[in-house]
C-alpha positions in Angstrom: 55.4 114.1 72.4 54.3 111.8 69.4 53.9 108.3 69.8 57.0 107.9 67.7 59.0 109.7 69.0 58.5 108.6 72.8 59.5 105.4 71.1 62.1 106.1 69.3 63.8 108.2 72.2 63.0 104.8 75.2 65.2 102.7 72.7 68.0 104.7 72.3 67.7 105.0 76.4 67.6 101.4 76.7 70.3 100.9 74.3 72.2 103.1 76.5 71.3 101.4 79.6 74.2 98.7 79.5 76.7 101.2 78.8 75.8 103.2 81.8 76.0 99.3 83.8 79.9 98.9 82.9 80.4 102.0 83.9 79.3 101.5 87.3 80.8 97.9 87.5 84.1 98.1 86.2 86.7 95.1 86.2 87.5 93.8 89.4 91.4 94.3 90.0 93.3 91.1 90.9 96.0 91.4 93.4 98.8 88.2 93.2 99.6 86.9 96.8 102.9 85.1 97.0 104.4 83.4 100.0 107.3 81.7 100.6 105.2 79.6 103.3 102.2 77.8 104.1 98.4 78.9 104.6 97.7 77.6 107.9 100.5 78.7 109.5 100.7 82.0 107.8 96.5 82.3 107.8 96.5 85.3 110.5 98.9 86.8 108.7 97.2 86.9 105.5 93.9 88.2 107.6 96.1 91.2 108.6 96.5 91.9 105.2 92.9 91.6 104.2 92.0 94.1 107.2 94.5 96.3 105.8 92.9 96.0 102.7 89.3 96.6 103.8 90.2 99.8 105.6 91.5 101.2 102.0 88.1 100.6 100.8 89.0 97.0 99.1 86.8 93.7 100.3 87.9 90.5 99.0 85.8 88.7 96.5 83.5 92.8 96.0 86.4 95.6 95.3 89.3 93.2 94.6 90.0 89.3 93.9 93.1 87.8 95.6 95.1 85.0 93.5 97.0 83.0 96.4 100.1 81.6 95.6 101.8 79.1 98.4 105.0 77.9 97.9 104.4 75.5 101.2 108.1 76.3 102.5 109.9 75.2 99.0 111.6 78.2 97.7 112.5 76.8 94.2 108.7 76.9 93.7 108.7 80.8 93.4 110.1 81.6 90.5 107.5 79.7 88.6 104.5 81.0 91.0 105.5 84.6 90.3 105.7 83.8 86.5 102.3 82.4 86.9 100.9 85.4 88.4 102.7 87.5 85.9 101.1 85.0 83.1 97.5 86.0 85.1 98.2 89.8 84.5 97.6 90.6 88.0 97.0 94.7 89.0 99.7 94.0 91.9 102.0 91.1 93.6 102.2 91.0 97.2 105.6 89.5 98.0 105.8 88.0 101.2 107.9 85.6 103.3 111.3 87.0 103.0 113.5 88.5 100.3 113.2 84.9 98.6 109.8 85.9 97.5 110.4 89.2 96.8 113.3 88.6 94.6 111.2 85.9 92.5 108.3 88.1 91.7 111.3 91.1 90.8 112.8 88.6 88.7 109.3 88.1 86.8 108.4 91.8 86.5 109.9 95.0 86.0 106.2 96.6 85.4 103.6 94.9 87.6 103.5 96.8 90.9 105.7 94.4 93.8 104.6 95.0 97.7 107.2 93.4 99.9 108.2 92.0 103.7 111.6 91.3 103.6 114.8 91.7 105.9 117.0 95.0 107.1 118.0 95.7 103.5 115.9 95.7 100.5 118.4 98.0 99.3 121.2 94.8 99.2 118.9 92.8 98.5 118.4 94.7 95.2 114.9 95.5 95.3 115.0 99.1 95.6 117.6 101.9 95.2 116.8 103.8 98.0 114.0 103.8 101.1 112.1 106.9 100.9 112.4 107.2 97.1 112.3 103.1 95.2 112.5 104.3 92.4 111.1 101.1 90.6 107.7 98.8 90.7 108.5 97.4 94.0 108.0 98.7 97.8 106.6 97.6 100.8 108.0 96.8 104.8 111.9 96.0 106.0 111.7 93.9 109.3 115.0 94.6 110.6 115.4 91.0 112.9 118.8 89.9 112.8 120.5 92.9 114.9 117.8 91.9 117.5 119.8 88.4 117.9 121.9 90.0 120.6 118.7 91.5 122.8 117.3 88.1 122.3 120.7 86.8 123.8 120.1 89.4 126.9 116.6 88.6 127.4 117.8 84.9 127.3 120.5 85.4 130.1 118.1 87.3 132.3 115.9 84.1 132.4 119.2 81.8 132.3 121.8 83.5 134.0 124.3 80.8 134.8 123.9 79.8 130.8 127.4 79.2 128.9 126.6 77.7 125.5 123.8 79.1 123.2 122.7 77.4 120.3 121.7 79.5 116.9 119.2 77.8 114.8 119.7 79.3 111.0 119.0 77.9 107.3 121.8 77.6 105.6 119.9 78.6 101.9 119.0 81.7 103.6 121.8 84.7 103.1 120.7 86.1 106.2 122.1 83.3 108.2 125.9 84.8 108.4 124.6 88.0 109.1 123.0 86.6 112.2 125.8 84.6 112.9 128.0 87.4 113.1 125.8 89.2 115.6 126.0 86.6 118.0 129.5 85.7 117.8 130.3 89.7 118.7 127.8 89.6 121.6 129.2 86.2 122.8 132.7 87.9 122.7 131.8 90.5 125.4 129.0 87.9 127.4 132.1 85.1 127.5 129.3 82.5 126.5 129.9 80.5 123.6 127.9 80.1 120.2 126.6 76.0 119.3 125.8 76.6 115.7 122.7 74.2 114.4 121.5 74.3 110.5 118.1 73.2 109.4 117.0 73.5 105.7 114.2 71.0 105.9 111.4 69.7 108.7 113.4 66.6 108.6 116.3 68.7 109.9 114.8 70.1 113.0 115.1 66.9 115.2 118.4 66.0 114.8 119.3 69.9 115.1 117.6 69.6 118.7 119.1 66.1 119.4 122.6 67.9 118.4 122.3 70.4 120.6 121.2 68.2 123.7 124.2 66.1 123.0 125.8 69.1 123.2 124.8 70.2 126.6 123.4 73.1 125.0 121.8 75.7 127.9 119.1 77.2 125.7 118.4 78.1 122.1 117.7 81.2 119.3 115.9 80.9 116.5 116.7 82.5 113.1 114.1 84.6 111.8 114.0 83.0 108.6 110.2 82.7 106.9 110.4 78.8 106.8 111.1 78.2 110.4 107.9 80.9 111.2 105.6 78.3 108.7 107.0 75.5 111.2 107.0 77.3 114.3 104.5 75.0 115.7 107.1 71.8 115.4 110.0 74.0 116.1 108.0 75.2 119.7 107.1 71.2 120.1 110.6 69.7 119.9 111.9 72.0 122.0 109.6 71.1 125.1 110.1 67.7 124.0 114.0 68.2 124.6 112.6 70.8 127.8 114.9 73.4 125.7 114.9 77.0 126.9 114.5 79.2 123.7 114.2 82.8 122.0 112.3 83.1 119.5 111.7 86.5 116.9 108.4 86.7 116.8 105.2 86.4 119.0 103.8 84.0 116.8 105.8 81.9 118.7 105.1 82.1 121.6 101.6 82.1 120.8 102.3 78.2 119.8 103.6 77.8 123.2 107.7 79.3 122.4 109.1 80.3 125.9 109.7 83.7 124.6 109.8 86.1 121.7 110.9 89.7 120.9 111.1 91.6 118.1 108.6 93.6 115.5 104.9 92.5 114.9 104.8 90.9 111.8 100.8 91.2 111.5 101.4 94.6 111.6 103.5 94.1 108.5 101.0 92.3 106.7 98.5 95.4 107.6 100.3 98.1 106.3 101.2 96.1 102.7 97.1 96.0 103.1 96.8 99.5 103.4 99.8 100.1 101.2 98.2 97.8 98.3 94.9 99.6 98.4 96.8 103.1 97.9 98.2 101.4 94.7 95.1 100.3 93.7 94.0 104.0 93.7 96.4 105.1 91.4 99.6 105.8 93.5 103.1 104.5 92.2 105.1 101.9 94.4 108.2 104.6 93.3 106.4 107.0 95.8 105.8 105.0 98.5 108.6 104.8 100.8 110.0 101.7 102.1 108.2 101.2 105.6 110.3 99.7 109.1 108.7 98.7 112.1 108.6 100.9 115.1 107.1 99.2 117.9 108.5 95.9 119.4 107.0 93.9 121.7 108.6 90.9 124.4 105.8 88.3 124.8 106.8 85.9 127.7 104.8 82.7 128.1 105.0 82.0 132.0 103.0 78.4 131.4 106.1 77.0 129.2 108.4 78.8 131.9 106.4 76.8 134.7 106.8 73.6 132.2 110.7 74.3 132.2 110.9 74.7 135.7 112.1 78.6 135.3 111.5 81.4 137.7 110.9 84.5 135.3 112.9 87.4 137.5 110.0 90.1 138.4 111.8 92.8 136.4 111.7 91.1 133.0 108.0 90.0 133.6 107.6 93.4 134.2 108.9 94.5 131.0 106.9 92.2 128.8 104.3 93.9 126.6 102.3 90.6 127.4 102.3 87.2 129.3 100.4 84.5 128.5 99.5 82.2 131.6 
């Protein structure tokens, strides 16, 4: 080969050279994370999410960049967080912290790809037009939590036999709350107990709830499953030690905090599979495909320290049943 030549080919190589680069390193996607809640409270969550993530292939900060949006437990922030993502042009929204969330980042998209956690019926709640077909940009999990209110009430009066009056802890901004209601009422018709209804909207709220239902002579408590009492779990769990309060609780995060006792659905596993669900978007599948996903394993989490604290003897048969104790 002549000189010239050899040279003339080697620049057109190396002018080809960054081409080939982008090719290999094409633009990171960006996935939007919304949350009705907090990051501390909600951090192992969010790492259940990440691991669901890095088993589809997706690393944060390598394969994908996550834009974190905390709404710190004050819904009418959403809206404008979503928008903001929207704004961003983010490859996906995650959704999470109840239909609240969901609902703001539908109202800011009807193209940009929507991965919720939300209550019993996404379907209601207008998200999706059916569960194994969506049919739109928007999938993900359906905790169904609020027809667990009455096991919660059996579980209670196993621990609490001689117990007459229950107290229900709900948010009044949260739809949900007369759905739960009516569960209870109906399961307090057949136990004979009766229902002590406290409302909580803020953290300000929560001690004079508790106070309320002292004064009340109130034999133990249930608490909603609403998102912004889980990103205040930790002062929920405290005041009711302080006011030596027996209570239910929906999920194990709870008890985890020191919550007498929880059943219901993992939520961390949640979080996983919208991982797992958000790297299969990320490779090209439509959230229209992917049906809508319910939980299928619950668990009862009893922690016998805070039973010992009470001064309750956990019958043998229910400690048996527990998928875990914590001592």
């Amino acid at each position: 080969m002549k000189r010239r030549e050899f040279i003339t080919l080697l620049g057109g190589a190396a002018a080809a050279w960054p081409l080939a680069g982008n090719a290999q390193n094409p633009t990171v996607p960006v996935i939007g994370f919304l949350n009705s809640a907090s990051p501390g409270p909600f951090g192992r969550l969010a790492d259940a999410f990440r691991q669901g993530l890095r088993e589809g292939g997706y690393i944060e900060g390598r394969q994908v960049t996550i834009e974190y949006r905390w709404a710190d437990g004050q819904f009418a922030r959403l809206p404008e967080l979503a928008a903001d993502l929207v704004h961003r042009r983010v490859s996906l929204i995650v959704a999470a912290g109840g239909a609240v969330s969901a609902r703001a980042a539908r109202e800011a998209t009807a193209t940009i790809p929507i991965l919720f956690i939300v209550g019993p019926n996404p379907i209601s709640d207008g998200l999706v037009t059916s569960l194994n077909r969506p049919g739109g940009n928007a999938t993900g999990v359906a905790l169904d939590t609020s027809d667990l209110l009455p096991k919660r009430l059996g579980l209670l009066n196993e621990l609490l036999p001689r117990a007459a009056r229950i107290a229900l802890l709900v948010n009044p901004s949260d739809a949900a709350h007369e759905l739960e209601m009516k569960y209870i009422e109906d399961a307090m018709r057949v136990t004979g107990q009766q229902m002590v209804l406290l409302s909580a909207s803020a953290q300000s709220d929560f001690e004079p709830a508790l106070a309320s239902a002292v004064q009340q002579r109130v034999d133990a408590l249930l608490v909603s499953a609403n998102p912004f009492f889980t990103g205040r779990r930790a002062e929920l769990v405290t005041l009711a030690a302080l006011h030596a309060m027996p209570a239910g609780y929906p999920w194990r995060e709870y008890t985890d905090v020191g919550g007498l006792m929880s059943y219901g659905p993992s939520i961390a596993g949640a979080y996983h599979l919208i991982g797992r669900y958000a790297s299969r978007i990320l490779n090209g599948e439509k959230p229209a495909d992917l049906p809508v996903q319910a939980p299928t394993n619950y668990e009862l989490v009893i922690n016998l320290k805070t039973a010992k604290t009470l001064g309750l003897e956990v019958p043998p048969m229910l400690l048996a049943r527990a998928d875990e104790v914590i001592e």
